[in-house]
N, C-alpha and C positions, 0 to 999 in steps of 0.2 A: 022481447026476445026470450026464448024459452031458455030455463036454465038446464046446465048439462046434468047427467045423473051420474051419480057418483057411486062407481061397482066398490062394493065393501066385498074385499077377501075373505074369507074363511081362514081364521088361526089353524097353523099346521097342528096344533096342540099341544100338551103337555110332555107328554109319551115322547113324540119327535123332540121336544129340547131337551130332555135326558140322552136321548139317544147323541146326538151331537152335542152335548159334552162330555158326554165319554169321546167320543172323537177328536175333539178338540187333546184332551188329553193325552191321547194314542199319537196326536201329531204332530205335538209339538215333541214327543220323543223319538219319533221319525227324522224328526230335523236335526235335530241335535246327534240323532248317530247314525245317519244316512249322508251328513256330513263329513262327519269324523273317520267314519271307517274309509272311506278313498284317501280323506289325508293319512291316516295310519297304515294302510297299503304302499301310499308314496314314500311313506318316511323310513318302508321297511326295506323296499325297491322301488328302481327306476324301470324296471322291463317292462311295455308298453301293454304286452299280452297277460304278463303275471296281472296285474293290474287291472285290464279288462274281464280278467276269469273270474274277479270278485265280483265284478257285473253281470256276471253271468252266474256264479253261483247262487246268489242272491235269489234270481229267477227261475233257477231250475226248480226250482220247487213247483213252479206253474206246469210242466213238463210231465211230472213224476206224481203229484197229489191234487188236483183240478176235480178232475172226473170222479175219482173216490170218494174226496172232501165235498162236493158240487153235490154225490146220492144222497150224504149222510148228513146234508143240513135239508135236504126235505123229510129228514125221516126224525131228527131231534127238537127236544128246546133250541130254538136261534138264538135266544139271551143268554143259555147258559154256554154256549156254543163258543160264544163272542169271550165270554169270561175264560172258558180253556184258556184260548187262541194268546188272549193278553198274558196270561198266568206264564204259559211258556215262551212267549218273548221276554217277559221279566228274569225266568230263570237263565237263558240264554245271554240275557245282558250282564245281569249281575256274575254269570262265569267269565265272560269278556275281561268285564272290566276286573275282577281279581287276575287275571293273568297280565294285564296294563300295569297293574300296581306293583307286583311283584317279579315284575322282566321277564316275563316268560314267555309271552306272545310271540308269536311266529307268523309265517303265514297260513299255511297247515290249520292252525287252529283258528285263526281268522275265516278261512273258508268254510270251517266245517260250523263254527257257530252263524257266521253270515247264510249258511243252508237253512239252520235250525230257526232263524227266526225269520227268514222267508219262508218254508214252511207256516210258521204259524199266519204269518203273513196273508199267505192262500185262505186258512180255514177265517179270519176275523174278514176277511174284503168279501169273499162268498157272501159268507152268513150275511152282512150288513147289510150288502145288495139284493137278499133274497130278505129279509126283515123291510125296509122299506116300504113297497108297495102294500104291506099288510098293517101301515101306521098311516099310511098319507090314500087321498082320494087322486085318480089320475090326473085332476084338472090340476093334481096342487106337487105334483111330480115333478116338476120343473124349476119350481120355484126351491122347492124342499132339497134338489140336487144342488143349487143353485149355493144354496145357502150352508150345506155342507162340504162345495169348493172352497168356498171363502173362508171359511172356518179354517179348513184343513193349510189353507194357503199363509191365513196371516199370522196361524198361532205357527204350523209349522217350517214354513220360507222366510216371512218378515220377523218370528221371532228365533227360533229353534234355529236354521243353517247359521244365521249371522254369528250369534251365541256361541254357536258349537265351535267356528273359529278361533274366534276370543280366547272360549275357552282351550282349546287348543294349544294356540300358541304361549298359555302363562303355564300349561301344565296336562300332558298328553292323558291324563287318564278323568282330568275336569268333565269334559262333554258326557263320557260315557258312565262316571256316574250321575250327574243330573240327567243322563237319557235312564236311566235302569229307575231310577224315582219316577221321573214320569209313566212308565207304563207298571208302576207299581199303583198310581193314584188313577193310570185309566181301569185298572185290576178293580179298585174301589168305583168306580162311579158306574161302570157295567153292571155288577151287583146290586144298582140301588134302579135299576129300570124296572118298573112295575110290570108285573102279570105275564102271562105264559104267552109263550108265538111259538107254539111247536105249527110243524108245515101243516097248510090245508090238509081236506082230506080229497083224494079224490073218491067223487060221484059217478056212476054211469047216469044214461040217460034218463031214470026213472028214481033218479037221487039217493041211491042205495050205496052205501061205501064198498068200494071196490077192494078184492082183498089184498093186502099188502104182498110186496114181493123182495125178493130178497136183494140185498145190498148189488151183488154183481149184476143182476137181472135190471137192476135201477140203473146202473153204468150204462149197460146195453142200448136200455132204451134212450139213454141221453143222446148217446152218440146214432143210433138210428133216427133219434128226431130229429137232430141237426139234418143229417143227410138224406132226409126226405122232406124237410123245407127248403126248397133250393131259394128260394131268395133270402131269409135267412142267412144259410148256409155262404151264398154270396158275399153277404154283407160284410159273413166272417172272415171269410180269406180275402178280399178288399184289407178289413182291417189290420188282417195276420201279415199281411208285404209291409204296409205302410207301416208299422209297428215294428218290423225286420230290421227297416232300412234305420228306422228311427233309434232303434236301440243301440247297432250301430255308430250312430253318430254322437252317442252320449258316451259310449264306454271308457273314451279314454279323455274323458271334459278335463279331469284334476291335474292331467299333465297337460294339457294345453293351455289350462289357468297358470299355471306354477311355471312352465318352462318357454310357451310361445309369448302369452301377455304378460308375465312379471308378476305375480299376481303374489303379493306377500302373504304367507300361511293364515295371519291372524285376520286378515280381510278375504280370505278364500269366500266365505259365506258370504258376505258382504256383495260380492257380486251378481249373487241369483236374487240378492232382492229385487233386481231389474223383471228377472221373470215372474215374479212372485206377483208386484205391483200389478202387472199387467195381467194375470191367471185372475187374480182379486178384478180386473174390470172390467175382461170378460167373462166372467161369474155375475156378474154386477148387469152387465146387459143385454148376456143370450139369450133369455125369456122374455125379453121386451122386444130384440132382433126377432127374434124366430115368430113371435107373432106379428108382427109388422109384413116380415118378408118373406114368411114360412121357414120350416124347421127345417126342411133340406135342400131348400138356396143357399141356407146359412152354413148348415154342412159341408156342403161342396163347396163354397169358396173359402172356409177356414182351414181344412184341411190339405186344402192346395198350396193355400200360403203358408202354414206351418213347413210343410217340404223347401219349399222357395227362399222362404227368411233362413233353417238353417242353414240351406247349403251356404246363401251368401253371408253367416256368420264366418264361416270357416275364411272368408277372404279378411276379414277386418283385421285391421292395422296396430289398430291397439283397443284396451279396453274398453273403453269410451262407445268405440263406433257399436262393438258386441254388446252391453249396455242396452244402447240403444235401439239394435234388432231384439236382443233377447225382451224389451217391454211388449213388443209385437207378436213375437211366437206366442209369448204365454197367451195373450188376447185371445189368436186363434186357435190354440191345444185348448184353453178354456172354454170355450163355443163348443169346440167338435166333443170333446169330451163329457159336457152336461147334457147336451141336445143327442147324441148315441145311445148315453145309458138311458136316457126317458122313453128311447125306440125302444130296445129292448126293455123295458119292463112294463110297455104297452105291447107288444108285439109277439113274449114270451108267458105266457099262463104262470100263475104265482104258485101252483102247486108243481107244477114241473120246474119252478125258476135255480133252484140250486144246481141240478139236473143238467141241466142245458146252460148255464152259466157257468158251470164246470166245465166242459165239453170245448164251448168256445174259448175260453181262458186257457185252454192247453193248445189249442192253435196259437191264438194270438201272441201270448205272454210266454209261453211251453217254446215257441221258435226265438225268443227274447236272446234265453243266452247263448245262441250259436249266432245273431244278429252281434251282441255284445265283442264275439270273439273275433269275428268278421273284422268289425271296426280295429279292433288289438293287431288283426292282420293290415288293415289299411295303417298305422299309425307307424307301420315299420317305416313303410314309405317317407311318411309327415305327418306329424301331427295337429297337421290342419286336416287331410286327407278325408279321416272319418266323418269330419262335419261336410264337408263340400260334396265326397262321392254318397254319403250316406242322405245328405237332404236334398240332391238333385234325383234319386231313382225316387224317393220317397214322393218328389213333386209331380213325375213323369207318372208315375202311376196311382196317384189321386186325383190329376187331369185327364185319365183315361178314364177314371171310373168316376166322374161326375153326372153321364145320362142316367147310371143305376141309382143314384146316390138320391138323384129328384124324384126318379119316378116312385121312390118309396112313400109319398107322399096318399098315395092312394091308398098303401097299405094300412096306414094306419087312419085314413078315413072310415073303413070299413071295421075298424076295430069298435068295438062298444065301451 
C-alpha cells in the first residue's frame, strides 16, 4: 500500500507573529471596555435609544472617516499607521477612565470619547487589512485570518468581556483602567514590528510608477472603482443589509441581558463566552470547511444561519437556551467573516486595497449606526424585538442572496 504524502505548510513567519501580537494585545483591551462601556451606559440609564446611540456612536466613525482613512493608508507607513491609531485609543481611554474615577462621567462625554476611539478604530482595522496580504502569500490567506479570529476571540471574548465584568461589579472604573494598559502595551508591541510597508507602488503597463495623485483624487477613485465592479460592488450591499439588520439586533444586547434574562452585572461577560467558544471553532474549521466544500457553499449557508439562529435567540426563555444558540451564531459569523475577508483580499489589488476597503466599510459599517438606532427603535416595542425582527430580515435576505454568493466562485478562479 502506498504511503500517503504529507503536504508540509509553509510558516506564516516571523513578521505575521509580531503582527498578531500586537493584536492580541489591542484585543484583549477591546474586551475589557467594549464590555464595560454598555454596562456604564446601563448604569447611567435605562432608555433603550440612549443606549443604542452608544452603538451607534461607536460606528459612526465608519460613516464619516472610511474613505479618507481607506486613501491615506495606501499612500503612508501601515506600521506606523497602526501605531497612531493605538496611541489615540490610549489617550481616549486614559480621559475615560479619569472621568470614571473622579464622578464626572456623563453620557455626553461617553459618546463623544466612544466616537474618538472608533475613529481610531477605523484607521488600526484599515491599515491591518490592507498590511496583511503584503506579509502572508494568498495560499496562506486563510489560514493567517483564521488564526487572527482566534487570537482576537480568546484573548479578547474568553479573557477580556468575562474580566471586564468582574471587574466591573467590585469597582466601575477596574475594567477601564486595565483596558487603557492594554492598548498602552498594544502601543508598545506595534513599534517593535520590523521593516517599512508603506503601500505598493502603482505600475502602468511598461512597469513605470505612475504618478502620484492627490488625497481627494484617491477618494474619488475608490468610490469609482467600487462602482464600476458591479459584482464587487454587489457583494457590498448584500453585506451592507445583512450588516443593517444585524446591528440592529445587537444594539440594545446589555438590556436584554440585564432586564429579559436576569443576567447579574458581574457575570454580564460571562455570557458571550458562549459566542466566543464557538467564533474560536469556527476559526478553528472554515479553512478546512471551505476547502472540502468550497469557500462560497460555506458562505451561503453561514450566513443564512447567523440570520436564523439570532432571530430565534430573541424567543429564548432563559439564558441557558441563548447560550446555547449564541455557540452556534459565533460558528457561522466565524465562517462568513474569515472566508469574506480572504475574497476580498484576493479579489481587491493590494495597492488599491485601503482605497476600496475604505469605500466598502462606509457602506457596510457607515449604515451600522442608523441599523443600531433602528434596533433602539424596535426595543421600545420589547426588548426581544431587535433580535427576532432584526435576525429574521437579516435571514430573508442572505436566502435571497445565496445564487450570487456561489457563483463568486469563478471569480476568484480566474484570479492569479
Amino acid at each position: 500500500m502506498a504511503e500517503k504524502t504529507k503536504v508540509t505548510r509553509e510558516p506564516l513567519g516571523s513578521t505575521f507573529n509580531k503582527l498578531w501580537s500586537a493584536t492580541l494585545a489591542s484585543n484583549v483591551s477591546d474586551g475589557l471596555l467594549k464590555t464595560a462601556m454598555p454596562l456604564l451606559a446601563a448604569t447611567l440609564t435605562r432608555d433603550p435609544v440612549v443606549v443604542a446611540a452608544l452603538a451607534a456612536v461607536v460606528m459612526l466613525p465608519w460613516l464619516f472617516f472610511a474613505i479618507p482613512i481607506g486613501s491615506l493608508v495606501d499612500r503612508v507607513d501601515r506600521r506606523i499607521a497602526m501605531w497612531v491609531a493605538n496611541a489615540i485609543r490610549f489617550a481616549a481611554a486614559a480621559v475615560l477612565t479619569v472621568t470614571i474615577v473622579t464622578d464626572t462621567v456623563n453620557i455626553p462625554i461617553l459618546y463623544v470619547l466612544a466616537f474618538i476611539i472608533g475613529a481610531a478604530e477605523v484607521l488600526y482595522d484599515t491599515t491591518a487589512q490592507a498590511l496583511i496580504p503584503q506579509i502572508l502569500k494568498p495560499e496562506q490567506l486563510e489560514r493567517g485570518n483564521s488564526r487572527l479570529s482566534i487570537g482576537a476571540t480568546m484573548v479578547g471574548e474568553l479573557v477580556g468581556s468575562p474580566l471586564s465584568g468582574i471587574l466591573y461589579a467590585l469597582a466601575i472604573f477596574l475594567p477601564f483602567v486595565s483596558g487603557t494598559l492594554g492598548v498602552l502595551l498594544a502601543v508598545v508591541l506595534v513599534a517593535i514590528i520590523p521593516g517599512s510597508y508603506k503601500a505598493i507602488k502603482a505600475l502602468d503597463d511598461n512597469g513605470v510608477e505612475l504618478p502620484k495623485k492627490s488625497l481627494w483624487a484617491d477618494m474619488r477613485f475608490g468610490i469609482s472603482y467600487l462602482l464600476k465592479e458591479k459584482v464587487l460592488l454587489k457583494l457590498v450591499l448584500l453585506t451592507t443589509s445583512i450588516g443593517f439588520f444585524f446591528s440592529a439586533s445587537q444594539s440594545t444586547m446589555v438590556l436584554f441581558m440585564l432586564d429579559v434574562l436576569k443576567v447579574p452585572f458581574a457575570l454580564f461577560g460571562f455570557v458571550f463566552l458562549a459566542g466566543a467558544f464557538g467564533n474560536i471553532l469556527g476559526s478553528i474549521v472554515a479553512p478546512k470547511l471551505s476547502e472540502r466544500f468550497g469557500r462560497m457553499n460555506i458562505m451561503a449557508l453561514t450566513i443564512f444561519l447567523s440570520g436564523l439562529l439570532t432571530a430565534l435567540s430573541g424567543f429564548a426563555p432563559n439564558v441557558w437556551v441563548w447560550i446555547v444558540l449564541s455557540v452556534f451564531i459565533g460558528i457561522a459569523i466565524a465562517h462568513w467573516n474569515i472566508l469574506l475577508m480572504s475574497t476580498y483580499h484576493q479579489i481587491i489589488p493590494n495597492e488599491l486595497f485601503g482605497r476600496i476597503h475604505g469605500t466598502r466599510r462606509t457602506l457596510v459599517w457607515g449604515l451600522m449606526p442608523i441599523g443600531s438606532l433602528v434596533g433602539g427603535v424596535f426595543a421600545l416595542i420589547d426588548l426581544r424585538a431587535p433580535l427576532i425582527i432584526g435576525g429574521a430580515i437579516g435571514a430573508i435576505i442572505a436566502l435571497v442572496g445565496v445564487p450570487f454568493i456561489r457563483s463568486l466562485s469563478k471569480l476568484i478562479e480566474e484570479k492569479p
